[in-house]
Z-matrix of the N, CA and C atoms (Angstrom, degrees):
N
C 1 1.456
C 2 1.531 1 108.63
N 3 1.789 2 117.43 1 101.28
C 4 1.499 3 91.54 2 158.96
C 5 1.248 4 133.61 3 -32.32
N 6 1.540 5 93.39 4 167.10
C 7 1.895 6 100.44 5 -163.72
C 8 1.276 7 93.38 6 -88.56
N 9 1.835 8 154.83 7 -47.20
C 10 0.608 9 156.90 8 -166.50
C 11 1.747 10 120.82 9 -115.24
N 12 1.469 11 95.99 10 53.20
C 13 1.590 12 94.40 11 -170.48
C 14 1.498 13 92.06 12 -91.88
N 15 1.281 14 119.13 13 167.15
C 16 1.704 15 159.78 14 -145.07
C 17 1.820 16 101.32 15 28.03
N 18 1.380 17 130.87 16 2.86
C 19 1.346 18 115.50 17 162.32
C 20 1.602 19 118.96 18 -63.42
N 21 0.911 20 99.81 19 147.05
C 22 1.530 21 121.25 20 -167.49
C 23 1.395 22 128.34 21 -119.91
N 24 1.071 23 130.62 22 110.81
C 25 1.207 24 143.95 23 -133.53
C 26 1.669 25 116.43 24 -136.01
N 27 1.414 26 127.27 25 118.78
C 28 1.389 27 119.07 26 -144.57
C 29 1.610 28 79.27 27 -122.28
N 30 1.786 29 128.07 28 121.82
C 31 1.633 30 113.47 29 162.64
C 32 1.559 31 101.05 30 -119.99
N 33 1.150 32 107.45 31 120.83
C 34 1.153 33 122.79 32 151.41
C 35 1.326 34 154.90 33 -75.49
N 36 1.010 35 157.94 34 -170.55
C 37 1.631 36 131.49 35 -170.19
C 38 1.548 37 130.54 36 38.85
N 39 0.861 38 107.36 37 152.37
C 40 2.049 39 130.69 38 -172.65
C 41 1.234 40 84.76 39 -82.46
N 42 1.497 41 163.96 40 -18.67
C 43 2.039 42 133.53 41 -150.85
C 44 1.555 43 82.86 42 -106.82
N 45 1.142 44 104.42 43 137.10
C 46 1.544 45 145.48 44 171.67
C 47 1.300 46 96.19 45 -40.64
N 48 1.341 47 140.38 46 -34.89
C 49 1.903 48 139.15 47 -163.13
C 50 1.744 49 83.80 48 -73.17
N 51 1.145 50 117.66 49 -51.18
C 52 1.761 51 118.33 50 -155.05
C 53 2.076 52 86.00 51 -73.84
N 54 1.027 53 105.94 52 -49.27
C 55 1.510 54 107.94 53 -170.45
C 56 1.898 55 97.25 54 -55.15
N 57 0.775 56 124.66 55 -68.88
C 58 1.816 57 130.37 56 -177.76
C 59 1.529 58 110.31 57 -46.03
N 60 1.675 59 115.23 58 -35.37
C 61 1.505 60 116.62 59 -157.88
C 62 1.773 61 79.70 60 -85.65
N 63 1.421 62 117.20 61 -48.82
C 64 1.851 63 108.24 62 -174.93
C 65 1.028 64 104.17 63 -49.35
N 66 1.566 65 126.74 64 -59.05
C 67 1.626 66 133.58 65 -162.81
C 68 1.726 67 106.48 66 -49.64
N 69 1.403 68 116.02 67 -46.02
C 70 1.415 69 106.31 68 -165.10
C 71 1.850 70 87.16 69 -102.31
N 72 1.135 71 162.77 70 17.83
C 73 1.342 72 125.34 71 109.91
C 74 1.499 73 135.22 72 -75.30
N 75 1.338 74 101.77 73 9.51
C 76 1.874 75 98.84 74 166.21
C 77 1.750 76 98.99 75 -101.89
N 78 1.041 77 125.68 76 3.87
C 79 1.849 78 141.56 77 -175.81
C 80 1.761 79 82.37 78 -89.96
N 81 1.231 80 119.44 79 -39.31
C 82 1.595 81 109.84 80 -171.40
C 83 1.735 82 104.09 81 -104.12
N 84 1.188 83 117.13 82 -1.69
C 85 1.559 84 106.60 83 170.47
C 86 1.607 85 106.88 84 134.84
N 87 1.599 86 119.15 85 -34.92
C 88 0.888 87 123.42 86 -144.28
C 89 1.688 88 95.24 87 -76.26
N 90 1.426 89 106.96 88 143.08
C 91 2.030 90 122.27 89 158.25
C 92 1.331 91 110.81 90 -48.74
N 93 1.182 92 109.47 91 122.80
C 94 1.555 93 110.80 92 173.33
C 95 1.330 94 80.91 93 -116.48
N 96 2.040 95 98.84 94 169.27
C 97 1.464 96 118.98 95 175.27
C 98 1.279 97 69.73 96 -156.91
N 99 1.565 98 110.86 97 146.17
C 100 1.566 99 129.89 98 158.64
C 101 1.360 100 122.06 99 -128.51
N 102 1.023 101 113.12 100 125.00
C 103 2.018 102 119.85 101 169.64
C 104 1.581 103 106.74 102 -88.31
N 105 1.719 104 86.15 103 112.18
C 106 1.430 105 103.76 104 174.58
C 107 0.998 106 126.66 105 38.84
N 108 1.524 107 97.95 106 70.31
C 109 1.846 108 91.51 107 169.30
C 110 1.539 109 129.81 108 -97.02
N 111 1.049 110 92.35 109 173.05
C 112 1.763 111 104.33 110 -170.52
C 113 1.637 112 94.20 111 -70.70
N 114 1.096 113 128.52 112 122.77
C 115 1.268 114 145.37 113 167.62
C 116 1.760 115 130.62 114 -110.27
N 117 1.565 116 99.03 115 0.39
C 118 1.522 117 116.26 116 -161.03
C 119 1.461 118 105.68 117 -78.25
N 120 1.649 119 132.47 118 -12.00
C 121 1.213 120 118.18 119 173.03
C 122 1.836 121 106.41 120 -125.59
N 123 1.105 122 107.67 121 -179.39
C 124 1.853 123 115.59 122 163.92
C 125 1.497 124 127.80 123 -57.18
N 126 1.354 125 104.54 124 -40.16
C 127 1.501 126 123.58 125 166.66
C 128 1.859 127 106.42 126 -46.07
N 129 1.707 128 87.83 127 -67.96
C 130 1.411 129 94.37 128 -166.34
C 131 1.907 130 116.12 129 -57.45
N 132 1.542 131 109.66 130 -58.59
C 133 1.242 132 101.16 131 156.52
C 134 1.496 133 140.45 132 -28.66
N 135 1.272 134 109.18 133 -39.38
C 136 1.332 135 117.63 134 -176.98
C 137 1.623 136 123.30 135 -76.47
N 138 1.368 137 95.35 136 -30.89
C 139 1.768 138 122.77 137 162.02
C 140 1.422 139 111.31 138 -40.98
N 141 2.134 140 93.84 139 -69.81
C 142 1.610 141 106.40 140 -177.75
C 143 1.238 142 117.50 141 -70.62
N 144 1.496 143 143.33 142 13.62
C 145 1.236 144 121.28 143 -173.95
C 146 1.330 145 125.83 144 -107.33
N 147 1.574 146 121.84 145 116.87
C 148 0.881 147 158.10 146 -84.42
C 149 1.211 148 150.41 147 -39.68
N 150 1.541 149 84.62 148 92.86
C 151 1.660 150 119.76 149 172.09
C 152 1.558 151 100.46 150 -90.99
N 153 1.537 152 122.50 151 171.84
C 154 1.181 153 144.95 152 163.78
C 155 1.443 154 106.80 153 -81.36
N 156 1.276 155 122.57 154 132.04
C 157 1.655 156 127.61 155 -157.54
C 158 1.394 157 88.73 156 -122.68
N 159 1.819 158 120.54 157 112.72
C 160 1.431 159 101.14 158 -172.21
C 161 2.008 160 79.16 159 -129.14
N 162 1.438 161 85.12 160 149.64
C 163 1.627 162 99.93 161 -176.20
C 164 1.886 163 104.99 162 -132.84
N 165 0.827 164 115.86 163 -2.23
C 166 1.071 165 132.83 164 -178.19
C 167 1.715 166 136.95 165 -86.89
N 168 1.409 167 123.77 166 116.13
C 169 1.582 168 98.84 167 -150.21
C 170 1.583 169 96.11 168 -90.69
N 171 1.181 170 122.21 169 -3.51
C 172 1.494 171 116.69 170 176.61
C 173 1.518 172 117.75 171 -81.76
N 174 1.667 173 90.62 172 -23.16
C 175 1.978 174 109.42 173 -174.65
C 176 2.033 175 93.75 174 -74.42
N 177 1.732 176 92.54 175 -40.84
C 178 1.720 177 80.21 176 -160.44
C 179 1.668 178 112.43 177 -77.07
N 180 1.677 179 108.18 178 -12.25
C 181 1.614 180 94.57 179 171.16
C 182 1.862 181 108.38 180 -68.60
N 183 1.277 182 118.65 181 -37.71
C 184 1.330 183 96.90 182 -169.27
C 185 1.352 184 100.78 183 -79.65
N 186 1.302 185 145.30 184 -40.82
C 187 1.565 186 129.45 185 -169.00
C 188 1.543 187 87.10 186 -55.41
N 189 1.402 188 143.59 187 -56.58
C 190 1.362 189 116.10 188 -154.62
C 191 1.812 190 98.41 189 -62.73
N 192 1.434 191 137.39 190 -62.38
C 193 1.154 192 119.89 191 153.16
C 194 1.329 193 133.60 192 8.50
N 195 1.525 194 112.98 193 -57.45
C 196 1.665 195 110.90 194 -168.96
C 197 0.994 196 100.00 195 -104.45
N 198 1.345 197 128.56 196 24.68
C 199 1.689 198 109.98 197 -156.79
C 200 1.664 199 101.27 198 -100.41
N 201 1.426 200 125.42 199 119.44
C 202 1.619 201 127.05 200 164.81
C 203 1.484 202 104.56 201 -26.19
N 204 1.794 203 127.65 202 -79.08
C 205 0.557 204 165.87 203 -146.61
C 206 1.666 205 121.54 204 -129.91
N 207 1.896 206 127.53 205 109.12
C 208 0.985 207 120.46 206 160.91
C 209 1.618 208 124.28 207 -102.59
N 210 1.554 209 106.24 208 144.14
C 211 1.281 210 99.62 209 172.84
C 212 1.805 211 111.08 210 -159.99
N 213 1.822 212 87.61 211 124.48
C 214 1.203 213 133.95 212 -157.13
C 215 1.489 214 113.86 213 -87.68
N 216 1.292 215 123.86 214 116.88
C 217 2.221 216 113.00 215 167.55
C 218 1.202 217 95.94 216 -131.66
N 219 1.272 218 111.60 217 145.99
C 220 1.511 219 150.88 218 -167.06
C 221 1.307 220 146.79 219 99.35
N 222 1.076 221 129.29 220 -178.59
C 223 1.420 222 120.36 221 -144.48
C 224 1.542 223 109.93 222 -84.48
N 225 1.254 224 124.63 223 144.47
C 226 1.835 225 111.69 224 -167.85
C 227 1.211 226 113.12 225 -46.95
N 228 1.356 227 123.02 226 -37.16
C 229 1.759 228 109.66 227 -158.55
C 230 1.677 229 79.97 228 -94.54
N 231 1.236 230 157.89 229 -19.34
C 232 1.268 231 120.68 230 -179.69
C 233 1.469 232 111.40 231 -81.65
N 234 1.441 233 127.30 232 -20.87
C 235 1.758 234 158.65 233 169.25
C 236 1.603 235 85.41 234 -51.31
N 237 1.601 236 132.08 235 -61.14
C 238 1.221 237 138.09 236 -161.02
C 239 1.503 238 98.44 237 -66.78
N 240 1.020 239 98.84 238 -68.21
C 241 1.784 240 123.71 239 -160.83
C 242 2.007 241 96.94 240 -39.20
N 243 1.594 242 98.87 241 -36.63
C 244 1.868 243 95.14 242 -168.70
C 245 1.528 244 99.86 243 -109.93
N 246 1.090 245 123.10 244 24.31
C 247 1.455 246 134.56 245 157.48
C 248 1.657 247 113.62 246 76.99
N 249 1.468 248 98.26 247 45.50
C 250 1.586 249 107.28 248 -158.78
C 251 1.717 250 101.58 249 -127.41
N 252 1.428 251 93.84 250 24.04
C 253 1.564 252 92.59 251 170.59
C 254 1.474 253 112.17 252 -89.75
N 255 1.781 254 103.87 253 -179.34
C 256 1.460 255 106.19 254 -163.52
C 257 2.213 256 106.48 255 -70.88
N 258 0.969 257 118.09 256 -54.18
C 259 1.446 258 115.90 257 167.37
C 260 1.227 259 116.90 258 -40.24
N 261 1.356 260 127.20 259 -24.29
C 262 1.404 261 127.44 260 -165.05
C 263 1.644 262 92.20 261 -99.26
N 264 0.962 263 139.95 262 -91.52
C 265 1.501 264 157.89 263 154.10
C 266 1.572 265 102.51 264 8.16
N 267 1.658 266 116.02 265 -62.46
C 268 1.720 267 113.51 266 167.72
C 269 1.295 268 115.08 267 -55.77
N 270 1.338 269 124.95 268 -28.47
C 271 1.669 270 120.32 269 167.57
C 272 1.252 271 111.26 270 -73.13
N 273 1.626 272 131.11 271 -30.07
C 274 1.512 273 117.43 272 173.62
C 275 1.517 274 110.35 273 -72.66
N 276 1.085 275 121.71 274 -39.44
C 277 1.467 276 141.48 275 -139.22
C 278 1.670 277 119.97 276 -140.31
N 279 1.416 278 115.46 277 37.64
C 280 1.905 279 107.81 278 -169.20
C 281 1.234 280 115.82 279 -35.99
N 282 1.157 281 107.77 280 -46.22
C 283 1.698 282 97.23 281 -173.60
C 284 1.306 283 135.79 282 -119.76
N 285 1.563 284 123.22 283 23.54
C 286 1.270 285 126.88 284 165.09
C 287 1.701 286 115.88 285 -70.84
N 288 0.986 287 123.87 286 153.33
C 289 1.679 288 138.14 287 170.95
C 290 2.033 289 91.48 288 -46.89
N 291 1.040 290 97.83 289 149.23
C 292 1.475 291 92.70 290 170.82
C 293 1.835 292 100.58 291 -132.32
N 294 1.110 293 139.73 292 125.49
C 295 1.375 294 133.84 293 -152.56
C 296 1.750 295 89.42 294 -139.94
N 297 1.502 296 115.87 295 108.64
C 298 1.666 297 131.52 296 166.41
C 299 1.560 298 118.22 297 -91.93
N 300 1.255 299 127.21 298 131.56
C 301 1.423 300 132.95 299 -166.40
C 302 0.963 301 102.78 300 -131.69
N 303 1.565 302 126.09 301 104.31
C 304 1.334 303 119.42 302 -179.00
C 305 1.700 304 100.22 303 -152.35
N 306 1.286 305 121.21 304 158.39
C 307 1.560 306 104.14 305 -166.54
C 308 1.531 307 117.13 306 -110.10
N 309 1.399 308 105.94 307 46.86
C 310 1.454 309 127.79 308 -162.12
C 311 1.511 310 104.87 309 -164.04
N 312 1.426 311 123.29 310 -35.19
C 313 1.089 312 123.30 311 169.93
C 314 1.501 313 109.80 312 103.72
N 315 1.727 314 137.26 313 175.60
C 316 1.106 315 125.23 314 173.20
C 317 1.354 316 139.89 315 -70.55
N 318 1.590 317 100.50 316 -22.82
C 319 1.599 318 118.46 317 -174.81
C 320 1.488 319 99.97 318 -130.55
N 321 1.463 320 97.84 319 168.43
C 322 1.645 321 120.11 320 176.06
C 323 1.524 322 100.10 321 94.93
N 324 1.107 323 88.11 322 174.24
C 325 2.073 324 98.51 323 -179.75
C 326 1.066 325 100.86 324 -76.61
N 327 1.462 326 166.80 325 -19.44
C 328 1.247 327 114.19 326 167.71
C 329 1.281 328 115.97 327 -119.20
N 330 2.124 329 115.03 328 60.30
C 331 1.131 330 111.87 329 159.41
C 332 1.300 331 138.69 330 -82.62
């Protein structure tokens, strides 16, 4: 029995950290769903396979909804810009973990 079977797991963003962190909890069982991922090389494919491929903005309010677990990479204002900031995300989702990957972090100058 996976260790983490029926958890559910929402990754968001195109940077490879969110693509690796989905890949090795669906390696332990867990449901992935991904918004729009980068699919343009072997790497990346190999990341997404089989995850839930959601392209859809009606699909991506409810996966953030159902999601056990969200987890987010990129930089705040592009996180802002696609409505994937933290205020926005607690209105889809109050109480899942919310997990940001960015290599600067959310605040300070050089986020």
């Amino acid at each position: 029995m996976p260790l983490l079977r029926g958890f559910r797991v929402l990754q968001a963003g195109e940077a490879l950290a969110a693509a690796v962190c989905g890949r090795l909890l669906a390696d332990v069982g867990a449901e992935i769903a991904c918004i729009d991922p980068d699919l343009s090389t072997p790497l990346s494919r190999y990341l997404h396979h089989g995850k839930k491929l959601i392209s859809d903005a009606a699909a991506t309010r409810d996966a953030f909804a159902a999601a056990d677990l969200i987890v987010c990479a990129g930089a705040p204002r592009e996180l802002a810009r696609r409505g994937w900031d933290m205020p926005t995300l607690r209105q889809l989702n109050p109480g899942a973990p919310i997990v940001y990957i960015s290599p600067f972090g959310q605040t300070g100058p050089r986020a």
